[in-house]
C-alpha positions as CSV (number, residue, x, y, z in Angstrom):
1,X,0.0,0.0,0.0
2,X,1.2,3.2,-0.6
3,X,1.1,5.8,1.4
4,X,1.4,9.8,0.8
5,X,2.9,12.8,2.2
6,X,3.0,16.6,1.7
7,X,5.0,19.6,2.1
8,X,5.6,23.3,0.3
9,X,7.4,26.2,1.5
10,X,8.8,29.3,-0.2
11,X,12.8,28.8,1.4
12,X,14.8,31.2,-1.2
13,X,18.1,28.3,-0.5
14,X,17.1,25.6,-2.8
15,X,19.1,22.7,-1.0
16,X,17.1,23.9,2.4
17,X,13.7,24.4,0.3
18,X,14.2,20.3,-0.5
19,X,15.0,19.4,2.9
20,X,12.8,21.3,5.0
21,X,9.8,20.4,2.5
22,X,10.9,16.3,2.9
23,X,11.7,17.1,6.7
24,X,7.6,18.4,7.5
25,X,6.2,15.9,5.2
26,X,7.9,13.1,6.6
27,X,7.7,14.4,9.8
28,X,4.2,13.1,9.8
29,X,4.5,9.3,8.7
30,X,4.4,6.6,11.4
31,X,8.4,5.4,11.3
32,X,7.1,2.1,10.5
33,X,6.1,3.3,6.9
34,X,9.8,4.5,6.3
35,X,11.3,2.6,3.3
36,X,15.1,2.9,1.8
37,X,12.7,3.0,-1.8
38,X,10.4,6.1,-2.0
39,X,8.9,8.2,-4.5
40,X,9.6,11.8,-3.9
41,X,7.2,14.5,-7.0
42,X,8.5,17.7,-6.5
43,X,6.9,21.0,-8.6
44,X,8.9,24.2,-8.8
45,X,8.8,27.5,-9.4
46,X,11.3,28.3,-12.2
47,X,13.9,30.3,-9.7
48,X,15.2,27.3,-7.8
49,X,18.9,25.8,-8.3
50,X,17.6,22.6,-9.5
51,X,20.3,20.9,-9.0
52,X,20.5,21.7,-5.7
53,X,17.2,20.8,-5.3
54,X,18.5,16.9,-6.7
55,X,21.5,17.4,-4.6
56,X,19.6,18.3,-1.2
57,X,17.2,15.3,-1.5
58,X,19.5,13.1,-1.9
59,X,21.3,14.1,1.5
60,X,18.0,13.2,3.4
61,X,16.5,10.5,1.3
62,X,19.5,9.1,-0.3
63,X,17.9,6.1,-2.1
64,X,14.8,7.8,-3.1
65,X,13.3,8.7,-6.8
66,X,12.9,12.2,-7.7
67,X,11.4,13.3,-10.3
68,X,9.2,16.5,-11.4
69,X,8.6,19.4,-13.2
70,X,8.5,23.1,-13.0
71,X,5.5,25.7,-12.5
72,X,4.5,29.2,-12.4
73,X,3.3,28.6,-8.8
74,X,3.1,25.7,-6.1
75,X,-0.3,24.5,-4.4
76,X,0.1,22.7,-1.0
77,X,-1.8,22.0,1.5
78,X,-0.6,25.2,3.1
79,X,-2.0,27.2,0.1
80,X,-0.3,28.7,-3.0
81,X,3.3,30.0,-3.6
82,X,3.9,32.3,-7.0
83,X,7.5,33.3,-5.9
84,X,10.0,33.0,-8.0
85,X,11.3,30.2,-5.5
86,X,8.3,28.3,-4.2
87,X,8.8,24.9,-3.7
88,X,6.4,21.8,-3.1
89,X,7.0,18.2,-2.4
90,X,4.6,14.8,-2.2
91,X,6.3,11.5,-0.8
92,X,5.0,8.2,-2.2
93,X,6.2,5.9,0.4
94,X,5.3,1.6,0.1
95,X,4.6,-0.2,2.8
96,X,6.0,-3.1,1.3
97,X,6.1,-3.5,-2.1
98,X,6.9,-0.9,-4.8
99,X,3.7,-0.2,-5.9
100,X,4.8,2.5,-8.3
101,X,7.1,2.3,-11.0
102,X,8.8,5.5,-13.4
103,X,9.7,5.8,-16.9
104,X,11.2,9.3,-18.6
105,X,12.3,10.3,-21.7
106,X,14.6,13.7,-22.8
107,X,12.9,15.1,-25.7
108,X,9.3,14.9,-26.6
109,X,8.0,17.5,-29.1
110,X,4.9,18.1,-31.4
111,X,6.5,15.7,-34.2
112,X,7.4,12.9,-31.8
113,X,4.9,12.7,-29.1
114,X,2.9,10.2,-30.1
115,X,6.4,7.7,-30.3
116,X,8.2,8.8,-27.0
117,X,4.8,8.3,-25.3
118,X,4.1,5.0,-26.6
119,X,8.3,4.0,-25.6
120,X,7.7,5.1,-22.0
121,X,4.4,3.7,-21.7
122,X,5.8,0.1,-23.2
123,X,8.9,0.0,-20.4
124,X,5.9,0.6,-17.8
125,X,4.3,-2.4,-19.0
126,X,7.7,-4.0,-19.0
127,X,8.2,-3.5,-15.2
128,X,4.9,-6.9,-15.2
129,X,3.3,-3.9,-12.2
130,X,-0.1,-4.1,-12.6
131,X,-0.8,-0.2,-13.1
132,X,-4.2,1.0,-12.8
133,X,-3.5,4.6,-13.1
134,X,-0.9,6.7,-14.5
135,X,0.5,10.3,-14.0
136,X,2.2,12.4,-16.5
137,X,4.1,15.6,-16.8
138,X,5.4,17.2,-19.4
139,X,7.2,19.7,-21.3
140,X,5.0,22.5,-21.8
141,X,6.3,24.2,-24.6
142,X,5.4,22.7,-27.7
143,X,4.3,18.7,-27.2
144,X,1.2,17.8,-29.1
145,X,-0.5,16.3,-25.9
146,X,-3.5,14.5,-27.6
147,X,-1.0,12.5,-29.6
148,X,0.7,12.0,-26.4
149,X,-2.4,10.3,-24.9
150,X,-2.8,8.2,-27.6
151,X,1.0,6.6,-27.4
152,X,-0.1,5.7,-24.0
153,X,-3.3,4.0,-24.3
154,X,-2.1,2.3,-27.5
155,X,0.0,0.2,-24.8
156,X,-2.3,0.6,-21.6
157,X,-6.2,0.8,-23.7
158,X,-8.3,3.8,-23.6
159,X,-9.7,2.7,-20.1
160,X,-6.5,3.8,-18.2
161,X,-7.1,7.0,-16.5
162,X,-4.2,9.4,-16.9
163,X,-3.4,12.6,-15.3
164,X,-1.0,15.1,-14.4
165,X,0.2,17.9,-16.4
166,X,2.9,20.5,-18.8
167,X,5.4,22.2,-16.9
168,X,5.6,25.7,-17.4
169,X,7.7,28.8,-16.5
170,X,6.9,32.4,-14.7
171,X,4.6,32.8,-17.7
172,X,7.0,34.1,-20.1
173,X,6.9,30.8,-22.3
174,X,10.7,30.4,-22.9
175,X,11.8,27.3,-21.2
176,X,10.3,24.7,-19.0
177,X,11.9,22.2,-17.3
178,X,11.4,18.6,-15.8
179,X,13.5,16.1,-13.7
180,X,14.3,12.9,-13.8
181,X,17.1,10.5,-13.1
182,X,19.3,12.4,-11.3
183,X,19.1,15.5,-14.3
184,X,17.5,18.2,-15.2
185,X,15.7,18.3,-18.2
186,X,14.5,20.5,-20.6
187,X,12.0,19.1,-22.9
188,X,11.5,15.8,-20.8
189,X,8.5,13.8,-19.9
190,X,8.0,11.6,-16.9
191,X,5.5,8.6,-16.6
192,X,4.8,7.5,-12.8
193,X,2.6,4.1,-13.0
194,X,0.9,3.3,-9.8
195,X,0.1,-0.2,-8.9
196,X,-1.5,0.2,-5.5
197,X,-4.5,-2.2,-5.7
198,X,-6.4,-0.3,-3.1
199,X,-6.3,3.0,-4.8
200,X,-8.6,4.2,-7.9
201,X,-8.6,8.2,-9.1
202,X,-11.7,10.6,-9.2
203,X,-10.9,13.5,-11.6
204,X,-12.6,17.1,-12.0
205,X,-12.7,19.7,-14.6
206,X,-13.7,22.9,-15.2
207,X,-12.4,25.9,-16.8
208,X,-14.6,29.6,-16.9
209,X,-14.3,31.1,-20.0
210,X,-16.8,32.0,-22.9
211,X,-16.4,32.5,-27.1
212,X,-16.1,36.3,-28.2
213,X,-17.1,37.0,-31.9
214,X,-17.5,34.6,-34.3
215,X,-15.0,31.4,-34.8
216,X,-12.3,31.8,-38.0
217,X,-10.7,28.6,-39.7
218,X,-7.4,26.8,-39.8
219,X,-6.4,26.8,-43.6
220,X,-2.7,24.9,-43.6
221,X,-1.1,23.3,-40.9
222,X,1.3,20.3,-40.2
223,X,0.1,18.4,-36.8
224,X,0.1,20.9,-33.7
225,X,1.4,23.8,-36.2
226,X,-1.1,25.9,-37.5
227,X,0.9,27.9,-40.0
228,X,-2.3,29.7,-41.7
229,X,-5.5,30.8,-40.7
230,X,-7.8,32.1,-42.8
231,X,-5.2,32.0,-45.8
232,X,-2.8,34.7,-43.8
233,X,0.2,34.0,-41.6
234,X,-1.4,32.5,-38.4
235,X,0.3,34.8,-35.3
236,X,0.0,37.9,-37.1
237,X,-3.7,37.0,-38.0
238,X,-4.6,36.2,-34.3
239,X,-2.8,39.2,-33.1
240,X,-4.7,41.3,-35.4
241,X,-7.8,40.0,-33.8
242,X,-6.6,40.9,-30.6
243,X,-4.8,44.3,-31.8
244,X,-1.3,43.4,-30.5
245,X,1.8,43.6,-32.3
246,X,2.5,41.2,-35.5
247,X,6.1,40.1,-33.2
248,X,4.3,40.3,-29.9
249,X,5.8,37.4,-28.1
250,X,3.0,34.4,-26.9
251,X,4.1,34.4,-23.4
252,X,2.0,37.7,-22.6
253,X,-1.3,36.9,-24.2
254,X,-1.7,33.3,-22.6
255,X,-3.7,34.8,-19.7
256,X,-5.9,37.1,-23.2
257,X,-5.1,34.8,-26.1
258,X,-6.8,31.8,-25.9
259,X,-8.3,29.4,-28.6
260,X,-11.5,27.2,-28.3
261,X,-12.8,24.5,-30.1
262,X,-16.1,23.2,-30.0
263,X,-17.0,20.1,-28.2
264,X,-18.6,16.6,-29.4
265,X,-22.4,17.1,-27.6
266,X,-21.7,14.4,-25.1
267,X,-18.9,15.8,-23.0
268,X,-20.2,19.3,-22.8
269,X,-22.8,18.8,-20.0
270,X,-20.6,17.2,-17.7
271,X,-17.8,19.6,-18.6
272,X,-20.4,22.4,-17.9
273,X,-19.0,24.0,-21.3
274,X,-19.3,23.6,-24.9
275,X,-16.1,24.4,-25.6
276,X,-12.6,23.0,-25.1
277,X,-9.6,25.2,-24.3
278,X,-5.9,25.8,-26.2
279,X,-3.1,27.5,-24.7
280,X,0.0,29.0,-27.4
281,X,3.1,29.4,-25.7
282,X,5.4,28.4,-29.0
283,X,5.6,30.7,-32.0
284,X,8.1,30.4,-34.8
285,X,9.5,33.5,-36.7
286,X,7.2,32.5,-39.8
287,X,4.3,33.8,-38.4
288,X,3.1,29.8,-37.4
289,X,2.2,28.8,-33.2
290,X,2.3,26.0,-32.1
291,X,-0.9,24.2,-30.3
292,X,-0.6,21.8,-27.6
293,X,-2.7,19.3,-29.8
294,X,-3.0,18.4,-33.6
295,X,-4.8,21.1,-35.2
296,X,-5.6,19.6,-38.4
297,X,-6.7,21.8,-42.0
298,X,-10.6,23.2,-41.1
299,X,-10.5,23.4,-37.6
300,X,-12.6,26.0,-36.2
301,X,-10.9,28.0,-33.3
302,X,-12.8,30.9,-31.4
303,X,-10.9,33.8,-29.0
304,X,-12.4,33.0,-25.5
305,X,-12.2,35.8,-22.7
306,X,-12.7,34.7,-18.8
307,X,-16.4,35.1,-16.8
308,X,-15.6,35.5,-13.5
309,X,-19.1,34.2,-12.4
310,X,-18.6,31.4,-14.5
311,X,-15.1,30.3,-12.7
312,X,-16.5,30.1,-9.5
313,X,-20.2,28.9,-10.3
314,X,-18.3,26.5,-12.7
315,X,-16.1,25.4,-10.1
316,X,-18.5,25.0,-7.3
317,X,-20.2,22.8,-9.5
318,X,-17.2,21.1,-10.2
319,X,-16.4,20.4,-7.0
320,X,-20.3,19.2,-5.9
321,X,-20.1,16.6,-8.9
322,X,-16.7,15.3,-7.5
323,X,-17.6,15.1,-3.8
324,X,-20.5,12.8,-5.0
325,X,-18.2,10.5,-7.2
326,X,-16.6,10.5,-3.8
327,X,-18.8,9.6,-1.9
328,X,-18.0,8.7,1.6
329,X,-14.6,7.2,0.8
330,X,-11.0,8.0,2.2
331,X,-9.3,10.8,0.3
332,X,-6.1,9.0,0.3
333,X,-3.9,12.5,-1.3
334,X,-4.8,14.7,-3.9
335,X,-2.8,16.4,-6.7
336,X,-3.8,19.0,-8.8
337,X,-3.1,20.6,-11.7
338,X,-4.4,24.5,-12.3
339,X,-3.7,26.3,-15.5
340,X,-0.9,29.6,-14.8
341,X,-3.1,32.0,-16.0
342,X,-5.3,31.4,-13.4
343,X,-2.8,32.1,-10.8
344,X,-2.1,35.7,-9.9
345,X,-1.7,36.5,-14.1
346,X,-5.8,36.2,-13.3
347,X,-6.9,37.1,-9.8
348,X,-5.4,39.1,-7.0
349,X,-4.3,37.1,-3.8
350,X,-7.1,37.4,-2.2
351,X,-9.4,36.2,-4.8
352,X,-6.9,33.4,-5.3
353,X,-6.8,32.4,-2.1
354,X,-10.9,32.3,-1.7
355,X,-10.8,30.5,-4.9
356,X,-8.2,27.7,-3.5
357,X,-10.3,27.2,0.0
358,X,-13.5,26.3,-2.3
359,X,-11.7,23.4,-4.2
360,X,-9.6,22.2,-0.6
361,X,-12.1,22.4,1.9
362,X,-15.0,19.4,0.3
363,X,-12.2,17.5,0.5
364,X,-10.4,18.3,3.4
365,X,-13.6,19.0,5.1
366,X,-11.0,20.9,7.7
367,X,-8.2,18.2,7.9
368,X,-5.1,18.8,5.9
369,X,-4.7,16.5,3.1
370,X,-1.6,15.1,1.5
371,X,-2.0,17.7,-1.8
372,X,0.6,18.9,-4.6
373,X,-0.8,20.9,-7.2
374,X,1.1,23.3,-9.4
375,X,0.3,26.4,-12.2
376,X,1.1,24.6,-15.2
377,X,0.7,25.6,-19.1
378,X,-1.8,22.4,-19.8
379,X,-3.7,19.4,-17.6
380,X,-4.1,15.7,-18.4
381,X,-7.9,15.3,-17.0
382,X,-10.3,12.4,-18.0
383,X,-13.9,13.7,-18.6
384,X,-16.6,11.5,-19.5
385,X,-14.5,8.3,-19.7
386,X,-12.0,9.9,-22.1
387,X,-8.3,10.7,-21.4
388,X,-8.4,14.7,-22.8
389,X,-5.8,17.3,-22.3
390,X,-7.0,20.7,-21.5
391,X,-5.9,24.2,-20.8
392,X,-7.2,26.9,-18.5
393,X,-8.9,24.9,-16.3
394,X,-8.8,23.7,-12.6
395,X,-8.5,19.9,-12.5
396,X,-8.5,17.5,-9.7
397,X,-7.0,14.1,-8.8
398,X,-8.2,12.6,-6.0
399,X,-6.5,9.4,-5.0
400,X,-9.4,7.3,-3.5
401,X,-8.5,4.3,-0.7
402,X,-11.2,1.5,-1.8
């Protein structure tokens, strides 16, 4: 069985950040559950030393697995950190046996998602675990994510939930960065297969934007490129549409810029939204961006701007429809994946912070729960049965003890 633990801070030393994070969170396990073999997920904001951070927990947890991923922000249990050094840890520790097993690659892009997916996914199998759910994280910048999906569950089948999430930056959409083996990586992925038999996932959704105007077309593009839209240079034709600069760099407009596409009629009730959202954080000198799915020739893509009422109705709702999959069940841990521009990029601290309690406290119901969540640039959520990756939303992972 495995068990979890949780821990964030915003301790400007990175090799103290590690260590006081691991030091509180497994400051709370029964010594009995201490293993030589643990699992330590770590999300960072982008000013850390990461290789102190690699250095630091090895000093305390020398035969531990690190891997992770940074953010524009940490969520913990203590609340959110957008400093430029906020740091937050969850411990997977096994009672017994290692009911979790980790595969990585170093360079997954748009053209090659689909292959390093499937190559991670087929040393998972390898390992003979029997996984039941699966986490990912990502590079942020320019994978094509849906491809990525479908390289897993071509090894796994459609049935195996998977979540997690892209790494991002401080929202200047330059560089993102992920670790894994003992390295820092800079357009990594890591797979985490968990194999706990008592544990199943319950995953929520939601995101609070609406359409503006009316939709315009994709009219050439090569997989997650769209080079042209409407028969112009694609950048400069959004930008127009927005009045921004031709050159006006994508990391900016992520929090104003981003693209819907319509929804098949069965997933928008439960999604409480018709449409699905895109996030650009790539664009080459050519005038094309880069999507964080295929974007294929016809593709309708609206501008979407955020409805305040809408993000916290939505969410409520969210979070009401989650509590009932629930049910009375143990909440085992919980890890979370929230889109940057929803951080401060969004809200003031304040509103942040009110929006953070309403999506803790069903769950917590007042008791501090084992919880990692991190400001990322995209989310890995199921929704309806279907493994989808989203952007600008809110999404949940609660680990359920059966």
């Amino acid at each position: 069985m495995l068990n979890f633990y949780s821990a964030s801070n915003g301790q400007v030393n990175s090799k103290k950040a590690i260590q006081q994070c691991l030091t509180a969170a497994l400051g709370e396990a029964p010594p009995s559950t201490f293993q030589d073999k643990m699992l330590i997920v770590v999300h960072s904001t982008i000013g850390h030393d990461f290789d102190e951070i690699i250095a630091g927990a090895r000093e305390v947890c020398p035969q531990a697995e690190l891997v992770g991923c940074t953010c524009a922000g940490v969520i913990g249990k203590e609340g959110a950190n957008e400093s430029m050094r906020g740091l937050g840890v969850m411990a997977v520790v096994p009672d017994e046996a290692q009911e979790y097993h980790v595969t990585s690659c170093d360079n997954i892009r748009g053209h090659n998602s689909y292959e390093e997916a499937r190559k991670m996914a087929l040393e998972l199998k390898a390992t003979q675990a029997n996984v039941n759910m699966i986490q990912f994280l990502a590079s942020g910048i320019d994978i094509a994510a849906d491809r990525a999906i479908e390289g897993i569950e071509s090894v796994f089948g459609a049935d195996m939930p998977i979540f997690g999430g892209t790494s991002s930056d401080n929202m200047r959409a330059i560089s993102s960065y992920q670790f894994a083996d003992g390295k820092v990586l800079e357009r990594g992925a890591i797979m985490i297969g968990y194999s706990d038999p008592t544990l199943t996932v319950e995953m929520g959704v939601h995101h609070g934007s609406v359409p503006i105007g009316q939709p315009f077309s994709v009219t050439r593009s090569e997989g997650n490129r769209v080079i042209e839209i409407e028969g112009e240079p694609a950048w400069p034709y959004l930008m127009s549409k927005l009045d921004f600069p031709a050159d006006t760099h994508p990391g900016p407009c992520i929090p104003v810029a981003g693209m819907a596409e319509l929804l098949p009629d069965g997933f928008r009730e439960p999604y409480d939204n018709d449409h699905i959202l895109r996030v650009i954080v790539k664009v080459d000198e050519d005038g094309s961006f880069y999507m964080p799915v295929d974007c294929p020739q016809g593709t309708r893509l609206w501008i979407v701007e955020r409805d305040e009422e809408l993000i916290f109705a939505g969410l409520d709702r969210m979070m009401e429809r989650l509590t009932t999959q629930i049910g009375d069940r143990e909440v085992a841990a919980v890890f979370h994946t929230d889109c940057a521009a929803r951080g401060r990029a969004m809200f003031d601290s304040i509103v942040k912070d009110e929006i953070i309690e309403n999506m803790q406290q069903p769950l917590t119901k007042g008791t501090p729960l084992p919880w990692l969540g991190m400001y990322g640039f995209g989310e890995f959520t199921r929704l309806k049965g279907k493994n989808l990756f989203h952007n600008y939303t809110t999404s949940i992972y609660a680990l359920i003890r059966q």
